[in-house]
KOLDO-476299 format. One line per field, with one value per atom (N, C-alpha, C): residue in one letter; atom name; residue number from 0; x, y, z. Coordinates in Angstrom, 2 decimals, decimal comma. Layout:
<rs>
aa	a;...;
at	CA;...;
i	NUM;...;
X	X;...;
Y	Y;...;
Z	Z;...;
</rs>
This chain:
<rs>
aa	x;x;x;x;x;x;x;x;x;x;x;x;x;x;x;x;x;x;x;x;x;x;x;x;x;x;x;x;x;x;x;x;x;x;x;x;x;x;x;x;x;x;x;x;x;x;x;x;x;x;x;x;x;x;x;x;x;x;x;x;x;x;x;x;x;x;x;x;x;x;x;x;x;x;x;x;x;x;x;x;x;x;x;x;x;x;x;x;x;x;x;x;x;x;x;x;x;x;x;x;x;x;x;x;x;x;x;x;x;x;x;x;x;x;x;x;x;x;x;x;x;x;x;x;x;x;x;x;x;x;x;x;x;x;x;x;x;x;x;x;x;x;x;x;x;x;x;x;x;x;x;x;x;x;x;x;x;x;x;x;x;x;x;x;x;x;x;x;x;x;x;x;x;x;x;x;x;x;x;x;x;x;x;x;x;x;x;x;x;x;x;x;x;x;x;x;x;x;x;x;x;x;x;x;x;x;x;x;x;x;x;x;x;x;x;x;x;x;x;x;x;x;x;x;x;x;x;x;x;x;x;x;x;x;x;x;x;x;x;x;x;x;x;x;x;x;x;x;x;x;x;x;x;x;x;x;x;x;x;x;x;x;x;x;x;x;x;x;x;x;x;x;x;x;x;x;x;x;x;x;x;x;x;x;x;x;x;x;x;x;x;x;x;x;x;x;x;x;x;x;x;x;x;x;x;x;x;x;x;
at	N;CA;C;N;CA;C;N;CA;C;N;CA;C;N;CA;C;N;CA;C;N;CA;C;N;CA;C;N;CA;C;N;CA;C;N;CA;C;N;CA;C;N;CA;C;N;CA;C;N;CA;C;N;CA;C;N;CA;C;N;CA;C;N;CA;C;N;CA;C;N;CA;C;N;CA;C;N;CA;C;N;CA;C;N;CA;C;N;CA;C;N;CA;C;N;CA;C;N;CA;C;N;CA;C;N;CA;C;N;CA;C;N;CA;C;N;CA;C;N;CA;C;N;CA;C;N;CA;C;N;CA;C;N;CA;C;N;CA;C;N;CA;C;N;CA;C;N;CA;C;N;CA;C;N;CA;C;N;CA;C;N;CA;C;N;CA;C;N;CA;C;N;CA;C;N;CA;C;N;CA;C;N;CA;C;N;CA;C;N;CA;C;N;CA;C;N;CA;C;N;CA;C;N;CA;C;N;CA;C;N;CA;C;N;CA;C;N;CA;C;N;CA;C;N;CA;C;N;CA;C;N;CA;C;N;CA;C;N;CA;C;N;CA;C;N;CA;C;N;CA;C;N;CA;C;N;CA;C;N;CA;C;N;CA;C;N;CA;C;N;CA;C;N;CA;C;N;CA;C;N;CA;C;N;CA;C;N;CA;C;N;CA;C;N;CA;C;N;CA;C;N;CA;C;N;CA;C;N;CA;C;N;CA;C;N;CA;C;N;CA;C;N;CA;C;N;CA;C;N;CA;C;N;CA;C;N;CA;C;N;CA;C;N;CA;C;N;CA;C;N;CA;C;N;CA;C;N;CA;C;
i	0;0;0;1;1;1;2;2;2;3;3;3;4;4;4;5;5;5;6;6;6;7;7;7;8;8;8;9;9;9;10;10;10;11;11;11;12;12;12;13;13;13;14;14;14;15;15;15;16;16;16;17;17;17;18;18;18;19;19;19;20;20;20;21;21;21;22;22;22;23;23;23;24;24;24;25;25;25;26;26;26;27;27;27;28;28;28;29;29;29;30;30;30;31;31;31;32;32;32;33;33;33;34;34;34;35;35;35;36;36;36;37;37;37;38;38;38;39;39;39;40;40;40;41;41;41;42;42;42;43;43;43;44;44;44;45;45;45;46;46;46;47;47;47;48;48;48;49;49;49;50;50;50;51;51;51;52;52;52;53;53;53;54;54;54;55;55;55;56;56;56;57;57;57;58;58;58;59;59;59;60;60;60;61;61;61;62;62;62;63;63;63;64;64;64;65;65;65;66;66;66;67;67;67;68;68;68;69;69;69;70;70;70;71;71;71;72;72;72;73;73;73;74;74;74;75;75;75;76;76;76;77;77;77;78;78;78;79;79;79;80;80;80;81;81;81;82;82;82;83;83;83;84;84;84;85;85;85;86;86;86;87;87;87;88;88;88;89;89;89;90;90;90;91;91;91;92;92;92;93;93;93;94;94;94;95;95;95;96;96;96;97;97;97;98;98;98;99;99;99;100;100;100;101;101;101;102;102;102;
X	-20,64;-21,93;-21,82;-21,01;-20,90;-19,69;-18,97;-18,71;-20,09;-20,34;-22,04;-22,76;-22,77;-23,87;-23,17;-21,82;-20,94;-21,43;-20,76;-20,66;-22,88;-23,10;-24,47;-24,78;-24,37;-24,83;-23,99;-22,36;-21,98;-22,37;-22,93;-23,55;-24,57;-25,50;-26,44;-25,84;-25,77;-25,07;-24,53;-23,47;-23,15;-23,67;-24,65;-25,61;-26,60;-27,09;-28,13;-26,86;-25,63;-24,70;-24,65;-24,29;-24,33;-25,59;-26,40;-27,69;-28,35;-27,33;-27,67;-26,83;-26,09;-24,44;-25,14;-25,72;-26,29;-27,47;-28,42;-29,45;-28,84;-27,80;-27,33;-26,44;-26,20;-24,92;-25,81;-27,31;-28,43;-28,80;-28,80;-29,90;-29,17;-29,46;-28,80;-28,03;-26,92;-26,30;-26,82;-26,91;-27,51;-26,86;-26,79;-26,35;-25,73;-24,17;-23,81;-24,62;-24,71;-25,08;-24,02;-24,35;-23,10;-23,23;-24,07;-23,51;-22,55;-22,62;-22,13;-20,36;-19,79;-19,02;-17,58;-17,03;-15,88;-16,96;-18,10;-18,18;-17,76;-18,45;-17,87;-16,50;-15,54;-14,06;-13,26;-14,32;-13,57;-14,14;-15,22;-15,94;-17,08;-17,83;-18,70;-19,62;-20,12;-20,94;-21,92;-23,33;-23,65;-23,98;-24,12;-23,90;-23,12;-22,33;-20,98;-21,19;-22,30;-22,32;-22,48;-22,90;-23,24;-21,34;-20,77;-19,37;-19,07;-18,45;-18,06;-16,46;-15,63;-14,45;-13,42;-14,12;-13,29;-13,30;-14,44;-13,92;-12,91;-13,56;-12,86;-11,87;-10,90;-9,52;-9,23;-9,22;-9,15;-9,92;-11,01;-12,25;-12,08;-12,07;-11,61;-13,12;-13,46;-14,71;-15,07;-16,12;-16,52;-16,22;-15,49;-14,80;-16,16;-16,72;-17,57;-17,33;-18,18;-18,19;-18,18;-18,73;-18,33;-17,16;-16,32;-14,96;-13,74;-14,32;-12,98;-12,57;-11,33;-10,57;-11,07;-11,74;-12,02;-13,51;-14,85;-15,83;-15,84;-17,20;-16,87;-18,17;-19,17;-20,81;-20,49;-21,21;-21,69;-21,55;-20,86;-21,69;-22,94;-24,30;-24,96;-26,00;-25,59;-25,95;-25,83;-27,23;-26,98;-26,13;-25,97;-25,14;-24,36;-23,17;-22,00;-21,15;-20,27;-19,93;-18,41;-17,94;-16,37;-16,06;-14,26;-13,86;-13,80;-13,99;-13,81;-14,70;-15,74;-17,55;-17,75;-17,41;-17,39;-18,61;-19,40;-20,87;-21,82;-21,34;-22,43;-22,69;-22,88;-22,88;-22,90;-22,52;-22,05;-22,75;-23,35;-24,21;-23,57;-23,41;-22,93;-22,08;-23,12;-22,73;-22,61;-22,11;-21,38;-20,08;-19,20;-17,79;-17,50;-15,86;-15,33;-14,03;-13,17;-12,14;-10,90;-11,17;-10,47;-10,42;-11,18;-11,19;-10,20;-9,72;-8,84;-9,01;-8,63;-9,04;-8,56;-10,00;-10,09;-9,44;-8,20;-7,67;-7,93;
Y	52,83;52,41;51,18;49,93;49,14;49,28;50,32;50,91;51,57;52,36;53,13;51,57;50,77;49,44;48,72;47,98;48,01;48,59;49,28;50,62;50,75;50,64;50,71;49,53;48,06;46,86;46,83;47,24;47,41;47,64;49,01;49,68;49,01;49,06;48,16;46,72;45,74;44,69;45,19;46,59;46,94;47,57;48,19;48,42;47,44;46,41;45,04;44,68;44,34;43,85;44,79;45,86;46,19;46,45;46,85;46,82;45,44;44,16;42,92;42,68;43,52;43,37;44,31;45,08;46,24;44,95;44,86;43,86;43,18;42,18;41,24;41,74;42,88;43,24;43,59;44,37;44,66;43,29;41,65;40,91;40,40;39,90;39,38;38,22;37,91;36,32;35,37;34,58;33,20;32,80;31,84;31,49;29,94;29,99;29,27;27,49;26,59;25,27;24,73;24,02;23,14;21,78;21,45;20,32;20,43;21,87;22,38;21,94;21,89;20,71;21,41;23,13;23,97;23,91;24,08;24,26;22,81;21,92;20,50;20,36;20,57;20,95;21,42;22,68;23,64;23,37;22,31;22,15;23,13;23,81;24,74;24,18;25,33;24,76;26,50;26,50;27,43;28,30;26,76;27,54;27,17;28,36;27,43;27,03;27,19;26,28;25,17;24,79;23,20;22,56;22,91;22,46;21,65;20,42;19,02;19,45;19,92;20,24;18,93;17,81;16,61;16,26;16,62;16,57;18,00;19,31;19,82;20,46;19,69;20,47;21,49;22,55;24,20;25,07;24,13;24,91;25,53;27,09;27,46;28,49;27,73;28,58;29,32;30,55;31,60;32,03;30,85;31,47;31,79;31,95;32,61;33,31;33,20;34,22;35,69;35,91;37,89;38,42;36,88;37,85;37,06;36,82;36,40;37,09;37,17;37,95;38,14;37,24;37,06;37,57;37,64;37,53;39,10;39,30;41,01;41,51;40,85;41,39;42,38;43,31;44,52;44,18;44,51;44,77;44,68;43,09;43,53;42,88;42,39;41,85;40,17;39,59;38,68;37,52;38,18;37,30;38,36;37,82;38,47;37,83;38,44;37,52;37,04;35,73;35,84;35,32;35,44;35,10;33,86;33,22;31,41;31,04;31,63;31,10;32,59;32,49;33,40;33,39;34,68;34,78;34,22;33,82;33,63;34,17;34,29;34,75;33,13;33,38;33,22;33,65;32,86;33,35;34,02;34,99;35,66;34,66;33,69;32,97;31,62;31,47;30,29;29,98;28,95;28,64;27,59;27,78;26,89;26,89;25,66;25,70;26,68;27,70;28,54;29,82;29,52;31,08;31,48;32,69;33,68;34,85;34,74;35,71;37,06;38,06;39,36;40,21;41,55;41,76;42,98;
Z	-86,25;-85,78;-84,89;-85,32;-84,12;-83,40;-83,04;-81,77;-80,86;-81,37;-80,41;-79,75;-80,62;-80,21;-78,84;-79,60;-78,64;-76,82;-76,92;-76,02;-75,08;-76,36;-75,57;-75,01;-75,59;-74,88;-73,59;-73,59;-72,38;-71,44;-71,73;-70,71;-69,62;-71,00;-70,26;-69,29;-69,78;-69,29;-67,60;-67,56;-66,27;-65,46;-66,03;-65,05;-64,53;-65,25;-64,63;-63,49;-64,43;-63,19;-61,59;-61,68;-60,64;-59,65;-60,65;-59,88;-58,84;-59,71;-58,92;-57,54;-57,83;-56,59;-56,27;-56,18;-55,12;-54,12;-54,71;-54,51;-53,50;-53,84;-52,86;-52,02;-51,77;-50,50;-49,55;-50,02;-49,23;-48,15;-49,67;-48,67;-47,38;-46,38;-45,74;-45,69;-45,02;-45,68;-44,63;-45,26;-44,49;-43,14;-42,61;-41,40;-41,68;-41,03;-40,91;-40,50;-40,90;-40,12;-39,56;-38,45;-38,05;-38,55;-39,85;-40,97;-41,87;-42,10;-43,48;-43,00;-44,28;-44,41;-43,53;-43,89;-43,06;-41,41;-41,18;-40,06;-39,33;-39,88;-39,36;-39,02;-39,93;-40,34;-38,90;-38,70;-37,36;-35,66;-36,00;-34,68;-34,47;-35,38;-35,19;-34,34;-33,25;-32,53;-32,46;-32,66;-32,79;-31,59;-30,02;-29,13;-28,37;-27,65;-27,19;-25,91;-25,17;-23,89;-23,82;-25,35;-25,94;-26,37;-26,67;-26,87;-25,67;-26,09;-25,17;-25,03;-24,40;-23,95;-24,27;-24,06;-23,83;-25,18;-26,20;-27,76;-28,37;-27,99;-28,16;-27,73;-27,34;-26,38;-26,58;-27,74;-28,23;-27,29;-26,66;-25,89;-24,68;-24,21;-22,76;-23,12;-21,52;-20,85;-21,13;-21,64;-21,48;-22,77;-24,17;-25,58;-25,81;-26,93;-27,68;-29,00;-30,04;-31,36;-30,93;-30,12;-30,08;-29,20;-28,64;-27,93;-28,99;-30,18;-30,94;-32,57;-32,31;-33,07;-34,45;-34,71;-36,41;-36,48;-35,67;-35,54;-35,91;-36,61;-37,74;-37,33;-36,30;-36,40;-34,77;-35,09;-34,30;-32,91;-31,50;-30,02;-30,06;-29,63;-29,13;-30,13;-31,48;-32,41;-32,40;-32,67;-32,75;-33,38;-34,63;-35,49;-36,35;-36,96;-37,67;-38,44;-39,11;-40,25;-39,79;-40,58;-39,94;-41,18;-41,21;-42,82;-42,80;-42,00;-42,33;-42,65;-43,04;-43,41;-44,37;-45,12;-46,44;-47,28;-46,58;-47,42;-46,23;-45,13;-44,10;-42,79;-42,29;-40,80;-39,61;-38,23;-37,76;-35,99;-35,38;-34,48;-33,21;-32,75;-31,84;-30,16;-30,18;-28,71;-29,49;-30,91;-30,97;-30,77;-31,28;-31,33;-32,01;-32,49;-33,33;-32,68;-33,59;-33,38;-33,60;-34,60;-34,88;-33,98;-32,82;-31,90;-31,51;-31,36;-30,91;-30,18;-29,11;-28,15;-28,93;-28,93;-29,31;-28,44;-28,61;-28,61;-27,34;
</rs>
């Protein structure tokens, strides 16, 4: 009998769980700030025509969040996710220091 109970509180329990990881893969993830403490870190700039060259020496013309290697959001989309900002997105015509020309 408390195997069956067991087994039934499991259950339950994994289904609220997943039902909540369903919930949140749906909502959308927030958006990077350029306070937040890794964007500071990398030089985030959300738009990159705003980037000062003479602070950031990494900076060549025309870089951008949608022609770099790491940047994961759609052609055409405003914003997308990248792994250096984990759980956020990442605005399409920003830049950081970590850019890498896409391939």
């Amino acid at each position: 009998m408390t195997n069956r109970r067991v087994f039934i509180l499991q259950t339950v329990v994994g289904t609220s769980a997943l039902a909540s990881g369903v919930a949140m893969a749906a909502a959308p993830m927030p958006m990077v700030v350029e306070t937040d403490a890794m964007a500071k870190s990398l030089g985030y700039a959300a738009d990159a025509t705003k980037v000062d060259a003479k602070v950031q020496k990494k900076f060549v013309a025309g870089s951008n969040c949608t022609n770099c290697a790491l940047y994961q959001g759609k052609a055409g989309e405003a914003a997308g996710g990248c792994p250096l900002f984990a759980g956020k997105q990442v605005t399409a015509k920003g830049w950081c220091s970590a850019w890498a020309k896409k391939a």
